[in-house]
CHARMM-style PDB file with segment names, atoms N, HN, CA, C and O in Angstrom:
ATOM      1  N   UNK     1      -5.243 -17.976 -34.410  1.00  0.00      PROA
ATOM      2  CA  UNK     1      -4.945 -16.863 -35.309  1.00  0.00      PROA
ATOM      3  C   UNK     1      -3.612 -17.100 -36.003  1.00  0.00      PROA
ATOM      4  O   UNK     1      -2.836 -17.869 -35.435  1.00  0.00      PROA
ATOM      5  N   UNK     2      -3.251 -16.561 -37.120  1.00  0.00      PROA
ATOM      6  HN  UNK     2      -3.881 -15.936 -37.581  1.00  0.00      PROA
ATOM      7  CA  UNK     2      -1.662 -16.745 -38.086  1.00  0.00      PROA
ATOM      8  C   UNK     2      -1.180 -15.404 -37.945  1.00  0.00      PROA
ATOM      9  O   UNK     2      -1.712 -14.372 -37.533  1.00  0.00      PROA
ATOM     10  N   UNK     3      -0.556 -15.551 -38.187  1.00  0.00      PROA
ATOM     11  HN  UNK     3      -0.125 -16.389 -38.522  1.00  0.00      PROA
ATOM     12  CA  UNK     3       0.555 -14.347 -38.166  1.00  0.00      PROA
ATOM     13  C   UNK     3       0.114 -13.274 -38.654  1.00  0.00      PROA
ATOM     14  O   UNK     3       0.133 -12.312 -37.886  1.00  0.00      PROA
ATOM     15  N   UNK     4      -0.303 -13.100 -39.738  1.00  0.00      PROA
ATOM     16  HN  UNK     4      -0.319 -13.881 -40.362  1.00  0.00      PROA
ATOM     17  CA  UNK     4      -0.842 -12.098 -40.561  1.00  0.00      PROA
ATOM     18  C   UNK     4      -2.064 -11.123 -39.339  1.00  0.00      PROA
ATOM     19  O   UNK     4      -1.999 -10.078 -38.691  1.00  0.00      PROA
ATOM     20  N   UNK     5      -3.042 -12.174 -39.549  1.00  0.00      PROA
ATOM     21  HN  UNK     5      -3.095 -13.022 -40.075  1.00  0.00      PROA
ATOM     22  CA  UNK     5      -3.736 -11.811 -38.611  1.00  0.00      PROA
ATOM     23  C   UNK     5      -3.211 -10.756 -37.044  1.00  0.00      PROA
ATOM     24  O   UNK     5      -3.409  -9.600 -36.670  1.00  0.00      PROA
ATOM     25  N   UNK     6      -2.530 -11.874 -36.554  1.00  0.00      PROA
ATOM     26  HN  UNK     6      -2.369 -12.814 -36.858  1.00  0.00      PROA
ATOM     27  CA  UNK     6      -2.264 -10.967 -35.446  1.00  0.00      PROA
ATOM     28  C   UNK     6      -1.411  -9.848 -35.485  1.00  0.00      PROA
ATOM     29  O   UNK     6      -1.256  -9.144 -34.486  1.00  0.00      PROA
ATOM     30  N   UNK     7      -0.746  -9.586 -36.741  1.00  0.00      PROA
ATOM     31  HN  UNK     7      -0.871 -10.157 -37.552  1.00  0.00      PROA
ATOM     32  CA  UNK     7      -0.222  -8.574 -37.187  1.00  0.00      PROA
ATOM     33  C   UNK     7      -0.740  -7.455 -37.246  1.00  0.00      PROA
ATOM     34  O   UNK     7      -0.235  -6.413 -36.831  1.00  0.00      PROA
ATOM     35  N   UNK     8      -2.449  -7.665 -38.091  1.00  0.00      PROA
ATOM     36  HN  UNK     8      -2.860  -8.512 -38.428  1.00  0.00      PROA
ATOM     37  CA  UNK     8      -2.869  -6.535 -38.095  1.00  0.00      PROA
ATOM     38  C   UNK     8      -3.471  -6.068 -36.876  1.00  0.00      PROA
ATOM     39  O   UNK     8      -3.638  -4.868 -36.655  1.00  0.00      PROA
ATOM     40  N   UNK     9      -3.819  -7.035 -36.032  1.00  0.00      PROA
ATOM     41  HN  UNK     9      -3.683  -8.009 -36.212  1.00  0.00      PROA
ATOM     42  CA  UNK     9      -4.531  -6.641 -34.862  1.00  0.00      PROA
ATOM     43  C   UNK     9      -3.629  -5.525 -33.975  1.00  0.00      PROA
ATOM     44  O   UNK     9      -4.195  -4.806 -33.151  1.00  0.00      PROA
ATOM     45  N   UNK    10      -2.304  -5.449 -34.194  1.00  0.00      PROA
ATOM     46  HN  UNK    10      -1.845  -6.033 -34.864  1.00  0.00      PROA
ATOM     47  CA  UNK    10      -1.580  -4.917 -33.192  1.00  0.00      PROA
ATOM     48  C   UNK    10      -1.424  -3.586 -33.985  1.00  0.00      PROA
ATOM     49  O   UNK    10      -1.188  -2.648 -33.224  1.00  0.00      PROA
ATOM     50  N   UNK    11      -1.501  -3.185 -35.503  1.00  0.00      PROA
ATOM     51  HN  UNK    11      -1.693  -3.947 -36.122  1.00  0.00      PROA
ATOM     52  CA  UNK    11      -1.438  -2.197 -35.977  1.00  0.00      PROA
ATOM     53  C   UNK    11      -3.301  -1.477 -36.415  1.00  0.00      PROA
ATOM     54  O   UNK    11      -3.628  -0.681 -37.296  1.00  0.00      PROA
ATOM     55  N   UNK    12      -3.827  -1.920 -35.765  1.00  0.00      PROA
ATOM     56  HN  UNK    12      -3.562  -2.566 -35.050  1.00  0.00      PROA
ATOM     57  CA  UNK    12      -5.327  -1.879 -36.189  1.00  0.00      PROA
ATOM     58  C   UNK    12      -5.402  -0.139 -35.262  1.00  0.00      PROA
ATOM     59  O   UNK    12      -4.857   0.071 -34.179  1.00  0.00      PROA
ATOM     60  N   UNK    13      -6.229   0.907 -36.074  1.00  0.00      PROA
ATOM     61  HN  UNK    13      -6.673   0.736 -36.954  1.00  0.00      PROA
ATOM     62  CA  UNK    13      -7.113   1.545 -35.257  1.00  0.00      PROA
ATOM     63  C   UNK    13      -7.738   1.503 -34.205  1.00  0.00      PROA
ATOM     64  O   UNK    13      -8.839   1.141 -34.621  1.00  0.00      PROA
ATOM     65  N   UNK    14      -7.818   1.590 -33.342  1.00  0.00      PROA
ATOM     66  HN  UNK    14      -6.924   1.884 -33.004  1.00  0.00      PROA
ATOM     67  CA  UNK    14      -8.637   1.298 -32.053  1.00  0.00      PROA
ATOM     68  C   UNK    14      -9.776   2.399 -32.242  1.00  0.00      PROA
ATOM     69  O   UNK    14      -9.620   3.569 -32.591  1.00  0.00      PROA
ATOM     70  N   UNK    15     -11.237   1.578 -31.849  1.00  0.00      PROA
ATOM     71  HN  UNK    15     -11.363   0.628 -31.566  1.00  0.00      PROA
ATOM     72  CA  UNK    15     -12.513   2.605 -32.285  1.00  0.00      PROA
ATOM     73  C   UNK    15     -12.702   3.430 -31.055  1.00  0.00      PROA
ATOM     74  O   UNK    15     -12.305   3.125 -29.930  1.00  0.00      PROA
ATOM     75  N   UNK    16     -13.371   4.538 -31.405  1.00  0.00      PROA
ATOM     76  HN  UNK    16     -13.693   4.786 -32.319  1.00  0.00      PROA
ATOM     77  CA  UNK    16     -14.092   5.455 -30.334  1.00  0.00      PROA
ATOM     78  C   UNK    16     -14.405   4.963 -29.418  1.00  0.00      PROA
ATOM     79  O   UNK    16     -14.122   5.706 -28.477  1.00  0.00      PROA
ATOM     80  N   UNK    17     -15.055   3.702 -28.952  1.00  0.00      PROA
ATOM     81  HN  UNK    17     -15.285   3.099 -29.716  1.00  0.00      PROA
ATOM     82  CA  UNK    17     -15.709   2.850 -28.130  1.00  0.00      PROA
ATOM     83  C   UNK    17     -14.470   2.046 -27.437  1.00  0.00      PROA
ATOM     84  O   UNK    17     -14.769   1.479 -26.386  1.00  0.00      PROA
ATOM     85  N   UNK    18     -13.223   1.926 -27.847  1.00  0.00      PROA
ATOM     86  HN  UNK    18     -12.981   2.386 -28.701  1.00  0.00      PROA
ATOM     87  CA  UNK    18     -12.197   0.977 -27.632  1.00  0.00      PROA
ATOM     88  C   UNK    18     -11.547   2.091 -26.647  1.00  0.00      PROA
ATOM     89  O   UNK    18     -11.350   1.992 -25.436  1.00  0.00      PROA
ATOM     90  N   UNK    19     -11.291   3.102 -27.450  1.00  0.00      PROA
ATOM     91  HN  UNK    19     -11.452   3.182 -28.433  1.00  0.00      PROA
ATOM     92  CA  UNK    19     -10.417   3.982 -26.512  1.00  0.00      PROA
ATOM     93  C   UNK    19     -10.874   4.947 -25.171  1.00  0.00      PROA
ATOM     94  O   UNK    19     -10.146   5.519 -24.360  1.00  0.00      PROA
ATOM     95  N   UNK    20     -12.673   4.893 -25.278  1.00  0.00      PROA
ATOM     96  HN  UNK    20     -13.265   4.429 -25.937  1.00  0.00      PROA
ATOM     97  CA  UNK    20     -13.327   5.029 -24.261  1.00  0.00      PROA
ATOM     98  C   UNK    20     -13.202   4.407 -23.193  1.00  0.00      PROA
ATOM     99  O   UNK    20     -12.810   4.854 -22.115  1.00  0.00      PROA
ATOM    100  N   UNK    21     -13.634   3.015 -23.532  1.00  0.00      PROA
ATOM    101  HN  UNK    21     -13.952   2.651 -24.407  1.00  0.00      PROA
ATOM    102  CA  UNK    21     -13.355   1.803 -22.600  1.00  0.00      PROA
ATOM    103  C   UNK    21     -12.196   1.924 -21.896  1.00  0.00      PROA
ATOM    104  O   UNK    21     -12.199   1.685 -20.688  1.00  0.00      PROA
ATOM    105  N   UNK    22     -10.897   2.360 -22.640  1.00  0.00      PROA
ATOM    106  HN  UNK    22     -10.895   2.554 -23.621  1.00  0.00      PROA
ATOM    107  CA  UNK    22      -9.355   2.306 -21.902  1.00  0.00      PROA
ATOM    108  C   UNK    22      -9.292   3.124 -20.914  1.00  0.00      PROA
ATOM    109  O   UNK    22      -8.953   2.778 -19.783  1.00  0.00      PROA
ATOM    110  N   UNK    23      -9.666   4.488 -21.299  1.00  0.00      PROA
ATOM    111  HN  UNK    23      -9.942   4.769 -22.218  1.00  0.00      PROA
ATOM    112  CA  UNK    23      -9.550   5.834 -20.767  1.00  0.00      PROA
ATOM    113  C   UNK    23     -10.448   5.885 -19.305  1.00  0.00      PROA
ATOM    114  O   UNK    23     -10.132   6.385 -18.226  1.00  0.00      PROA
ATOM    115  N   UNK    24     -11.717   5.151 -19.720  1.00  0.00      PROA
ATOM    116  HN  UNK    24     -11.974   4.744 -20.597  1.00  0.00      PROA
ATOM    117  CA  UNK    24     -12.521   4.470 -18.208  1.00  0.00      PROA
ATOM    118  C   UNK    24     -11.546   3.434 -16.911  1.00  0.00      PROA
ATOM    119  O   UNK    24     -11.336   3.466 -15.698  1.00  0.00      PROA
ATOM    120  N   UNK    25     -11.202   2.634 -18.031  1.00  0.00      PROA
ATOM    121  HN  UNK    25     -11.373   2.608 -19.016  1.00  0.00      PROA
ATOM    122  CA  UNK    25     -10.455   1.798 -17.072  1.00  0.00      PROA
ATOM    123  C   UNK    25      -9.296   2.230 -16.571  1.00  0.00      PROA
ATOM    124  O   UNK    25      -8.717   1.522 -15.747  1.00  0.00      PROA
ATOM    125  N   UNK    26      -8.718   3.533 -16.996  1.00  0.00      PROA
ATOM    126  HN  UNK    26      -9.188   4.108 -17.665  1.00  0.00      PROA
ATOM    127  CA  UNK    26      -7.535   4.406 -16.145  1.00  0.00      PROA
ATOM    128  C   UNK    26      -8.072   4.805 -15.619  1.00  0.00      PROA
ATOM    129  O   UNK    26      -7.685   4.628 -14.464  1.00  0.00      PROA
ATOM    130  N   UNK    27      -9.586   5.818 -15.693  1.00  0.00      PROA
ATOM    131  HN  UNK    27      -9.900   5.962 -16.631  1.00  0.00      PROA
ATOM    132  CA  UNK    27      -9.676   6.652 -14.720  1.00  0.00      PROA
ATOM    133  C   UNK    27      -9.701   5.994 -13.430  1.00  0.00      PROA
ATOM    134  O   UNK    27      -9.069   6.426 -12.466  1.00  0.00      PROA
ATOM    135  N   UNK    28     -10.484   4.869 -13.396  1.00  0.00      PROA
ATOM    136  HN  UNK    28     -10.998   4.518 -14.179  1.00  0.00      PROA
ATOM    137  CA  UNK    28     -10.764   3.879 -12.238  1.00  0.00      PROA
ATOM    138  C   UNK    28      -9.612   3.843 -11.817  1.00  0.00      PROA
ATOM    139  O   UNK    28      -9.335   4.376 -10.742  1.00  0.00      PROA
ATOM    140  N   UNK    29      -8.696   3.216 -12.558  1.00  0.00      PROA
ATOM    141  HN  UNK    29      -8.921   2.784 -13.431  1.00  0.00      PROA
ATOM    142  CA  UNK    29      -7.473   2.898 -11.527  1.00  0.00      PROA
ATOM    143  C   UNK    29      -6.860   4.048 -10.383  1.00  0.00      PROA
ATOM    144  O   UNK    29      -6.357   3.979  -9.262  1.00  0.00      PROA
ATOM    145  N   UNK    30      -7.185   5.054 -11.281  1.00  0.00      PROA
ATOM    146  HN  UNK    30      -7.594   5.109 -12.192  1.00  0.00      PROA
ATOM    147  CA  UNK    30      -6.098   6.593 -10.827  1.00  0.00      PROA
ATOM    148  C   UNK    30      -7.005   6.911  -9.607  1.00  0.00      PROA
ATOM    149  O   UNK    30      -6.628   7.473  -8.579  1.00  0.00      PROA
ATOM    150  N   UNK    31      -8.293   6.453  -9.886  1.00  0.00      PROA
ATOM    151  HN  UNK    31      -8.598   5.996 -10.722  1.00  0.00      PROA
ATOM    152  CA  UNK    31      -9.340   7.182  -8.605  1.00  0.00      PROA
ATOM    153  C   UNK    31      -8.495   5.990  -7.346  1.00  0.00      PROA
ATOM    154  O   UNK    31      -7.627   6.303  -6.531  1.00  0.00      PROA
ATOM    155  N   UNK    32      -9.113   4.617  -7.569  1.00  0.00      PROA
ATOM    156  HN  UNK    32      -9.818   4.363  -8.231  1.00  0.00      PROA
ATOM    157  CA  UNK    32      -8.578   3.829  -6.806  1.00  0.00      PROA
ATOM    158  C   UNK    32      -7.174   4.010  -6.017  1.00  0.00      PROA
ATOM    159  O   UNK    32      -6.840   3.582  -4.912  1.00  0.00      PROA
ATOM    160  N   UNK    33      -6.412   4.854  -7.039  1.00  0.00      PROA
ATOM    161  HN  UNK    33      -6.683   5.201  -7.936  1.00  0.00      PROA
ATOM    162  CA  UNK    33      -4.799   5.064  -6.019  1.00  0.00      PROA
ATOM    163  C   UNK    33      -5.037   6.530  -5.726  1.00  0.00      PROA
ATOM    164  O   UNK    33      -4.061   6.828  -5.038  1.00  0.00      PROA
ATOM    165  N   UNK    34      -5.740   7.545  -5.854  1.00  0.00      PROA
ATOM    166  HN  UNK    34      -6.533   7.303  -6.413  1.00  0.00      PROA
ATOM    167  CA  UNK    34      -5.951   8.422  -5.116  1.00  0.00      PROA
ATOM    168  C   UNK    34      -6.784   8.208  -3.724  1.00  0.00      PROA
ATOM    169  O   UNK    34      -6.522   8.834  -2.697  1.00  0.00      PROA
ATOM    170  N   UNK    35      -8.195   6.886  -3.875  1.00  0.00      PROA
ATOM    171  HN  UNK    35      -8.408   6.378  -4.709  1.00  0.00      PROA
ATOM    172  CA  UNK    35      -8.157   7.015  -2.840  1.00  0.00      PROA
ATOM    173  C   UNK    35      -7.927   6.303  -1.735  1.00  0.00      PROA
ATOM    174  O   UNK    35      -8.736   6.178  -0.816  1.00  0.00      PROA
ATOM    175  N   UNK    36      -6.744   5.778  -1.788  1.00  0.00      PROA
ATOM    176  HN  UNK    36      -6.087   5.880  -2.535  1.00  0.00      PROA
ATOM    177  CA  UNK    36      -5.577   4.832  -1.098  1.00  0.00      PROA
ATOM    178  C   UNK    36      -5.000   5.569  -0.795  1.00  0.00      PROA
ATOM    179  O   UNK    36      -4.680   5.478   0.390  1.00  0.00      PROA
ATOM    180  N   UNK    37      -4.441   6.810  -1.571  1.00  0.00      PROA
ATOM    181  HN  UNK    37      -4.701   6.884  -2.534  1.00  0.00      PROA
ATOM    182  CA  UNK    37      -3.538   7.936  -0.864  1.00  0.00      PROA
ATOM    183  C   UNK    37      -4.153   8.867   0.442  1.00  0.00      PROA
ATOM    184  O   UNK    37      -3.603   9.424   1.392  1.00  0.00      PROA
ATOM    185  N   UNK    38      -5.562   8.747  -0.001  1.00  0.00      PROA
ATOM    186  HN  UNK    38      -6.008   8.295  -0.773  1.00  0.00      PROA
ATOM    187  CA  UNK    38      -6.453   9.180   0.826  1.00  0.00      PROA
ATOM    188  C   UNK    38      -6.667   8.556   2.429  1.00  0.00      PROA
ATOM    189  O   UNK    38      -6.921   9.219   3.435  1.00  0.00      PROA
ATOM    190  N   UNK    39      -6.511   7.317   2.345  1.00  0.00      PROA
ATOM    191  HN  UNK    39      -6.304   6.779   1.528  1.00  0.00      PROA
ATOM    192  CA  UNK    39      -6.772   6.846   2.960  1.00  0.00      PROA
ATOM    193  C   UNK    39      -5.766   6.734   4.210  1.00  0.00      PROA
ATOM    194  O   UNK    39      -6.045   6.678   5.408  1.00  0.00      PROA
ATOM    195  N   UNK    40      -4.432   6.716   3.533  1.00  0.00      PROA
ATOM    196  HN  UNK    40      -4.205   6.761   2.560  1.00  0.00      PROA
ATOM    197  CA  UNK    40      -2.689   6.402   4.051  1.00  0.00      PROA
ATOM    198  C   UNK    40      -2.590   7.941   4.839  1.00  0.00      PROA
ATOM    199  O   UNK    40      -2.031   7.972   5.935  1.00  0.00      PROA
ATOM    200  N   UNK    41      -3.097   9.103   4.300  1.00  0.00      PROA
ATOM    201  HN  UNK    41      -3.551   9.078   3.410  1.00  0.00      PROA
ATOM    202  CA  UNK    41      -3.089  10.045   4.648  1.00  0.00      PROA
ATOM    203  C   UNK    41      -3.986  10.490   5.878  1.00  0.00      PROA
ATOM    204  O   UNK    41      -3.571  11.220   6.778  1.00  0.00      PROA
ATOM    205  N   UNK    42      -5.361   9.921   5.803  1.00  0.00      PROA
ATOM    206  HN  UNK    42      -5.698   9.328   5.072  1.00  0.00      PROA
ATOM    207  CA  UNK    42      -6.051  10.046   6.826  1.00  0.00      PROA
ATOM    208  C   UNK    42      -5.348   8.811   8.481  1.00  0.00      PROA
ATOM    209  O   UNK    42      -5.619   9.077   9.652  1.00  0.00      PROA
ATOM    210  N   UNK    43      -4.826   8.067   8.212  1.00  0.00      PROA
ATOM    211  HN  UNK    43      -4.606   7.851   7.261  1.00  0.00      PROA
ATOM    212  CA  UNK    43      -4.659   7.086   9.132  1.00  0.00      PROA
ATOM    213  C   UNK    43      -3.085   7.689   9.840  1.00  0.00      PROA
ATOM    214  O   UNK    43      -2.596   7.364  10.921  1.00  0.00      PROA
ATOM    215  N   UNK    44      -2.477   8.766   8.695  1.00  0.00      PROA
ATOM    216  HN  UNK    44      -2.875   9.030   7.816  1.00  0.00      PROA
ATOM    217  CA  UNK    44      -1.616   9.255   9.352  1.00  0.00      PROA
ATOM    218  C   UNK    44      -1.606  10.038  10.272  1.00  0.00      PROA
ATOM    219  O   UNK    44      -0.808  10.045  11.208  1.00  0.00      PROA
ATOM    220  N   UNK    45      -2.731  10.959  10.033  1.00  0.00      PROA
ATOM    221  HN  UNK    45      -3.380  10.953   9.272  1.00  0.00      PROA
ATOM    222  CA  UNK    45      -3.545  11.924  10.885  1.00  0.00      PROA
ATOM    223  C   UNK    45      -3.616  11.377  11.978  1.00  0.00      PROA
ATOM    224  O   UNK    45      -2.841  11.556  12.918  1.00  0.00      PROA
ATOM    225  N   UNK    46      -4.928  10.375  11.936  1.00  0.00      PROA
ATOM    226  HN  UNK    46      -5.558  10.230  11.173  1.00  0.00      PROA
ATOM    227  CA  UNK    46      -4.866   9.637  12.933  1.00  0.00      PROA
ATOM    228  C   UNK    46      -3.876   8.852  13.965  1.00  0.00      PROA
ATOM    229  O   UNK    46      -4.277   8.489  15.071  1.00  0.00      PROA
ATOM    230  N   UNK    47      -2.681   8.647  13.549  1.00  0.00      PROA
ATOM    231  HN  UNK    47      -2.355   8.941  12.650  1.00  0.00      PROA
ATOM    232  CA  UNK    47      -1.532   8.228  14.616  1.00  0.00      PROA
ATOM    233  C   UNK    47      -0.772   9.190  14.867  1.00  0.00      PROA
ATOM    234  O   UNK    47       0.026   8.822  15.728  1.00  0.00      PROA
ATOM    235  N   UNK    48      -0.542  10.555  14.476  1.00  0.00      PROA
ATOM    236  HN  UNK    48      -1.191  10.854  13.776  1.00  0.00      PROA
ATOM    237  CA  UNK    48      -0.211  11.870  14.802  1.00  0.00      PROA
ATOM    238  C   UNK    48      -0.435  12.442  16.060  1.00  0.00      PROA
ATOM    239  O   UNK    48       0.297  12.797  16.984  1.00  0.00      PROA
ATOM    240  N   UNK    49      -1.935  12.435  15.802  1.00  0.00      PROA
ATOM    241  HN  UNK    49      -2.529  12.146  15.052  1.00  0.00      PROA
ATOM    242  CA  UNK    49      -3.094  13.100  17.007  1.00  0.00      PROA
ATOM    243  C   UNK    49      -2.792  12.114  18.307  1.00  0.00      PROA
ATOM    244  O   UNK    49      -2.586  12.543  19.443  1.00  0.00      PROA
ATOM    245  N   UNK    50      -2.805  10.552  17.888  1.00  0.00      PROA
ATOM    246  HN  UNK    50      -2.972  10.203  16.966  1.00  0.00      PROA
ATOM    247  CA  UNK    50      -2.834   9.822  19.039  1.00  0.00      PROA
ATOM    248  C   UNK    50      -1.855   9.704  19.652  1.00  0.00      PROA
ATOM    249  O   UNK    50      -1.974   9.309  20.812  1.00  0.00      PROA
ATOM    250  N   UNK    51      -0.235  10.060  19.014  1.00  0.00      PROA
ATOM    251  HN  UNK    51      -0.138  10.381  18.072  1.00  0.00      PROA
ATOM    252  CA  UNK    51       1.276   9.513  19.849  1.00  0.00      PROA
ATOM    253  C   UNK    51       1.364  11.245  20.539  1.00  0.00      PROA
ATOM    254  O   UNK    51       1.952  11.422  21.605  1.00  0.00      PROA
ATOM    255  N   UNK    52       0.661  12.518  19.726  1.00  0.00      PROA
ATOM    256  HN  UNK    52       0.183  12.375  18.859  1.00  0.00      PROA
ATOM    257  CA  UNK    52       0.670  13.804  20.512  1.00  0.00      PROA
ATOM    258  C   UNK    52      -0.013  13.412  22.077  1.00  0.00      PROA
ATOM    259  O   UNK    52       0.586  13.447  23.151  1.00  0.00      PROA
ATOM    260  N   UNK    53      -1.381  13.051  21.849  1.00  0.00      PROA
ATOM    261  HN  UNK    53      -1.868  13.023  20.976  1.00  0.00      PROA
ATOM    262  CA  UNK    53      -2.070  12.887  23.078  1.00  0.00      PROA
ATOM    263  C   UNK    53      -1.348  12.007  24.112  1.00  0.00      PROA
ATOM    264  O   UNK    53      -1.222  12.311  25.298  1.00  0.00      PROA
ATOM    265  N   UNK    54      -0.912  10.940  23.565  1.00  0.00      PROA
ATOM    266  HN  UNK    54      -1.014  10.693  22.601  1.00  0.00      PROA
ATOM    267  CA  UNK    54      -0.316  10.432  24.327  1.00  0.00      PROA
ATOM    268  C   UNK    54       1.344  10.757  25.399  1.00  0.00      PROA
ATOM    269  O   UNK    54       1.780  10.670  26.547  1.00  0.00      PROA
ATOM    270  N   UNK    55       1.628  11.055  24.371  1.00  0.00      PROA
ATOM    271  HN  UNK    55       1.273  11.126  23.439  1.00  0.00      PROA
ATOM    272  CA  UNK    55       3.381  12.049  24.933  1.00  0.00      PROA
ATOM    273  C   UNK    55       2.578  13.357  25.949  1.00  0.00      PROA
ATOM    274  O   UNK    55       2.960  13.780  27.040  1.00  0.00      PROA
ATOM    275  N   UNK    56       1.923  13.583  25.512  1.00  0.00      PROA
ATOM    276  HN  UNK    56       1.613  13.239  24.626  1.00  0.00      PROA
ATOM    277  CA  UNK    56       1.110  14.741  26.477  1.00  0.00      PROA
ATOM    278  C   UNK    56       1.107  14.210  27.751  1.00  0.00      PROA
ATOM    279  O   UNK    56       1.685  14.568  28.777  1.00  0.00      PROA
ATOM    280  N   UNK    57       0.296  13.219  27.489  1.00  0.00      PROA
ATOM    281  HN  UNK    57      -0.173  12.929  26.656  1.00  0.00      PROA
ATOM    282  CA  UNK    57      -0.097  12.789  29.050  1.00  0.00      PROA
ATOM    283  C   UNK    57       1.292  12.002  29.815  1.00  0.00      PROA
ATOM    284  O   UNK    57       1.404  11.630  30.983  1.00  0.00      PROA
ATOM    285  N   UNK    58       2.150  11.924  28.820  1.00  0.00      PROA
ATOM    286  HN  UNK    58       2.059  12.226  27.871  1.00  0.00      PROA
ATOM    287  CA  UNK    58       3.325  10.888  29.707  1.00  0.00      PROA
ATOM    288  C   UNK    58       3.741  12.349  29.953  1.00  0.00      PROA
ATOM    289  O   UNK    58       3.373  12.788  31.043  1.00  0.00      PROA
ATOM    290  N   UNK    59       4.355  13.099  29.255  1.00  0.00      PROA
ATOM    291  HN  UNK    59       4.655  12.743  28.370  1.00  0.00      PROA
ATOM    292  CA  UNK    59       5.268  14.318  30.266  1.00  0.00      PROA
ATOM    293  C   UNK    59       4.973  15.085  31.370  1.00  0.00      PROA
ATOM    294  O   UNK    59       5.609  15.474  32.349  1.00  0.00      PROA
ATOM    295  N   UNK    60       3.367  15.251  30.788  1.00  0.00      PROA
ATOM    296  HN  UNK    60       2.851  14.934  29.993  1.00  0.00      PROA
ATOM    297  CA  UNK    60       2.756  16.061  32.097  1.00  0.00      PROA
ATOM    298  C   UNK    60       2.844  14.445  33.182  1.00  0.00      PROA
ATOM    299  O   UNK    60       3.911  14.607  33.775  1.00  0.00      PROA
ATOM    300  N   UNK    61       2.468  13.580  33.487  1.00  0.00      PROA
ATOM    301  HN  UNK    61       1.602  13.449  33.005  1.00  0.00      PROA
ATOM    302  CA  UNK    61       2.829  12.566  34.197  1.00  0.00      PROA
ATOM    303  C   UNK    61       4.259  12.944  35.220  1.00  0.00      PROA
ATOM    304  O   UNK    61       4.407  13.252  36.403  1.00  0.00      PROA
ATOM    305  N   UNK    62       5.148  12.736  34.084  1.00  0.00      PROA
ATOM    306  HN  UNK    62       5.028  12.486  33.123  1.00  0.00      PROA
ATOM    307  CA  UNK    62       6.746  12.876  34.510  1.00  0.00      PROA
ATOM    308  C   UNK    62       6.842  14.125  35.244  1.00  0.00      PROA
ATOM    309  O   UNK    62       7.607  14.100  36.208  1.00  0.00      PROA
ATOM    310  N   UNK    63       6.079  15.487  34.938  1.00  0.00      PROA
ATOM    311  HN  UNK    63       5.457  15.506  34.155  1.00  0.00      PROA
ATOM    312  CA  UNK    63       6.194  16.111  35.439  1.00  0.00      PROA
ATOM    313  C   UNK    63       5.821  16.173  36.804  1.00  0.00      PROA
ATOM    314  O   UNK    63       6.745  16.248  37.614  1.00  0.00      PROA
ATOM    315  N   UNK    64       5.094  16.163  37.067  1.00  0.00      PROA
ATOM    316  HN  UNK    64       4.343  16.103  36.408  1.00  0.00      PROA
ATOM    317  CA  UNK    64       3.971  15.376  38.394  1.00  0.00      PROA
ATOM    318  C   UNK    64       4.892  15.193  39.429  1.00  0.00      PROA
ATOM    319  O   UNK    64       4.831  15.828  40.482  1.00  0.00      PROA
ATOM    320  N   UNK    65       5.990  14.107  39.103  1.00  0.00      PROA
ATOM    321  HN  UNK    65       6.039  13.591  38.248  1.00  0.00      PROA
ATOM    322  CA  UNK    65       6.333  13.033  39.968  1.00  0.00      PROA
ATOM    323  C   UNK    65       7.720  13.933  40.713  1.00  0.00      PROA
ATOM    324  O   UNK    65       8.222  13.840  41.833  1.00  0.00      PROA
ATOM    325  N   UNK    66       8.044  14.811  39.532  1.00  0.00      PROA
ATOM    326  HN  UNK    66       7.637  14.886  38.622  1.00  0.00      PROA
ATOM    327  CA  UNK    66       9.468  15.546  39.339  1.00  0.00      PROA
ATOM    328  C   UNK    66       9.504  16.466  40.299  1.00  0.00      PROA
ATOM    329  O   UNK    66      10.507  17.121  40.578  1.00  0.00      PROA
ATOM    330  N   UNK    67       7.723  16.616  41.196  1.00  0.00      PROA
ATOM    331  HN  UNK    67       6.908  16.084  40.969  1.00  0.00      PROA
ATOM    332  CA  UNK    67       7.570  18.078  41.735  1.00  0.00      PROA
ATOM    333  C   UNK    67       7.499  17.629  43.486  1.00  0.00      PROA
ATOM    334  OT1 UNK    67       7.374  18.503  44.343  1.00  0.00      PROA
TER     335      UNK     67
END
């Protein structure tokens, strides 16, 4: 391509079909990092529940021994 050319390409209209295409390929992305957030969030849950259960059973333990 010459100069000219790629000149206009960068000032060109983008068609109905062009800016569809874009607006698709964000949504994807945005879903994709929502559901990564989703995911970071659920696994947090999950090590929450498990270091509770666990401290549970060590204190009542400690307690045990204390008596």
């Amino acid at each position: 391509m010459n100069f000219y050319t790629e000149l206009k390409q960068v000032f060109k209209i983008p068609t109905p079909m062009e800016v569809a295409a874009t607006q698709l390929a964000t949504a994807e992305l945005e879903l994709l990092k929502a559901e990564t957030g989703v995911e970071f969030a659920s696994s947090l849950v999950t090590f929450n529940k498990n270091q509770i259960k666990r401290l549970k059973i060590y204190i009542t333990a400690k307690a045990l021994e204390s008596e």
